[in-house]
N, C-alpha and C positions, 0 to 999 in steps of 0.2 A: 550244255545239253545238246542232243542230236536233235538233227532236222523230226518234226513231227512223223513225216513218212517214215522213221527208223523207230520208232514209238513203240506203237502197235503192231502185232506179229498177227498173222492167221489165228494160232494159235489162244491169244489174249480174248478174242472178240467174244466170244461165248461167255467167258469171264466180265468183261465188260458189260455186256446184255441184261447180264442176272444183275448185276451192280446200281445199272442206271434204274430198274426200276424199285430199288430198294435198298438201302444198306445190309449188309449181309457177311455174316462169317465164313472161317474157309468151311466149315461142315455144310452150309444151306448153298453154299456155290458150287459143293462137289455135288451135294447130291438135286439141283436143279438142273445144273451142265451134264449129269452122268460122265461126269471127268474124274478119276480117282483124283483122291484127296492129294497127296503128293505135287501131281502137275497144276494143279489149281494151288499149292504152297508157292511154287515156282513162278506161276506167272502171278500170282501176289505180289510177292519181292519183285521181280523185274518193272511192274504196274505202279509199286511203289518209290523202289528207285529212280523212276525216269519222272517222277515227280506228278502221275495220272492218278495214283491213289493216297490216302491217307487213313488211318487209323480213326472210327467215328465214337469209338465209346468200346465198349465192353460186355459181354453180357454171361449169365452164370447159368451153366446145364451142365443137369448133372454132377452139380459140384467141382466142374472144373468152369474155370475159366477161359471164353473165347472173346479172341478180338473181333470186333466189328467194323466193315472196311467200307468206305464210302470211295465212287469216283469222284476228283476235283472237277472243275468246272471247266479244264482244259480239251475235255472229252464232252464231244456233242452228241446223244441223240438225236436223230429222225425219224416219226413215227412214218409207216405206209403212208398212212393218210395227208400227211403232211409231204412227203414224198412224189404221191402220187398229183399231189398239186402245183407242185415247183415244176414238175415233167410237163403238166398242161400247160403253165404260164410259160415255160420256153418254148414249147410248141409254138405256141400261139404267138411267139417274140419272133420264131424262125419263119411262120408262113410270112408276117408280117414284113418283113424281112425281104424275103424271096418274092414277094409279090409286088415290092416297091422299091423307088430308086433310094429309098432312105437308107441310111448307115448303117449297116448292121449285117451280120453273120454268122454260121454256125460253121465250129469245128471241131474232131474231137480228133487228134494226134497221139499215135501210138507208134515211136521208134526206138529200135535199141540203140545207145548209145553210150559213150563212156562214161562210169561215175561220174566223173566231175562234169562233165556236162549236163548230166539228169539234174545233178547239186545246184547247176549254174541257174537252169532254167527254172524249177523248182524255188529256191530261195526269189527269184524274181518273182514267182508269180503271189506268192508269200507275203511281196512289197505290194504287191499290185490288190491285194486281200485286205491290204490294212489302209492303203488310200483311199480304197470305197469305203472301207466300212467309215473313215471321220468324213467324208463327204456331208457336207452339210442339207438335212432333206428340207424341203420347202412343203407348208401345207398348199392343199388347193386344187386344181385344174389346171392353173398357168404355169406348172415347172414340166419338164419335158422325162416322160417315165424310161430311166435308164435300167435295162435291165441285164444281168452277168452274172453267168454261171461258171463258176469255176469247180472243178474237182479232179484237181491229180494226185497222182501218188509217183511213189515209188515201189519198183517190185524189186522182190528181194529174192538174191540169187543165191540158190542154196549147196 
């Protein structure tokens, strides 16, 4: 399977939207996206081949038959609100940060580079996403609050 950054197209995310907050056929995805039915057939099948969507059931209008698509679990929402809180807590990790001799940093890096370089650093940070996440958490006061934001991509060159 492609690296996750090769997943998802501009295109898909509208599709995806209507998805995450509900299971839903290709009729109720074209006409929530305002996306003729066709292109919303298209990023189906691409959504389902890359292994982000599955078939949830079925459902009958009109006497025909429609599939019902659900997003897997490989695909995350974030609501604003949830969004707009992760933004405060890095704030708040970066003054903290910057205002003391303690460890810590913010950066966000954007160069062009060759595929396989994007691939290189990209899959690293990939490993570096799954070390935190089995990091074992401690309850309490007494463990030291590590906190890391990661969010890259890849842009796709058309």
């Amino acid at each position: 399977m492609s690296q996750v950054a090769e997943l998802v197209t501009a295109r898909s995310w509208p599709v995806i939207r209507v998805l995450l907050e509900a299971p839903s056929t290709l009729r109720e995805v074209s006409s929530r996206t305002g996306l003729p039915m066709a292109v919303v057939a298209e990023e189906l099948d691409k959504l389902k081949h890359r292994g982000l969507l599955i078939e949830a059931g079925e459902r009958f209008v009109g006497g025909y038959r429609e599939r019902v698509y659900r997003i897997t679990d490989k695909v995350v929402s974030i609501s604003a609100f949830d969004l707009r809180n992760s933004l405060a807590i890095i704030e708040k990790g970066v003054v903290r940060a910057s205002a003391s001799n303690k460890p810590g940093f913010f950066m966000l890096a954007m160069k062009r580079v060759k595929p396989d370089v994007a691939q290189e650093v990209y899959q690293s940070l990939q490993e570096l996403r799954k070390r935190l996440t089995n990091l074992p958490e401690i309850d309490g006061e007494d463990g030291v609050l590590l906190g890391v934001a990661i969010a890259p991509w890849i842009e796709e060159v058309s």
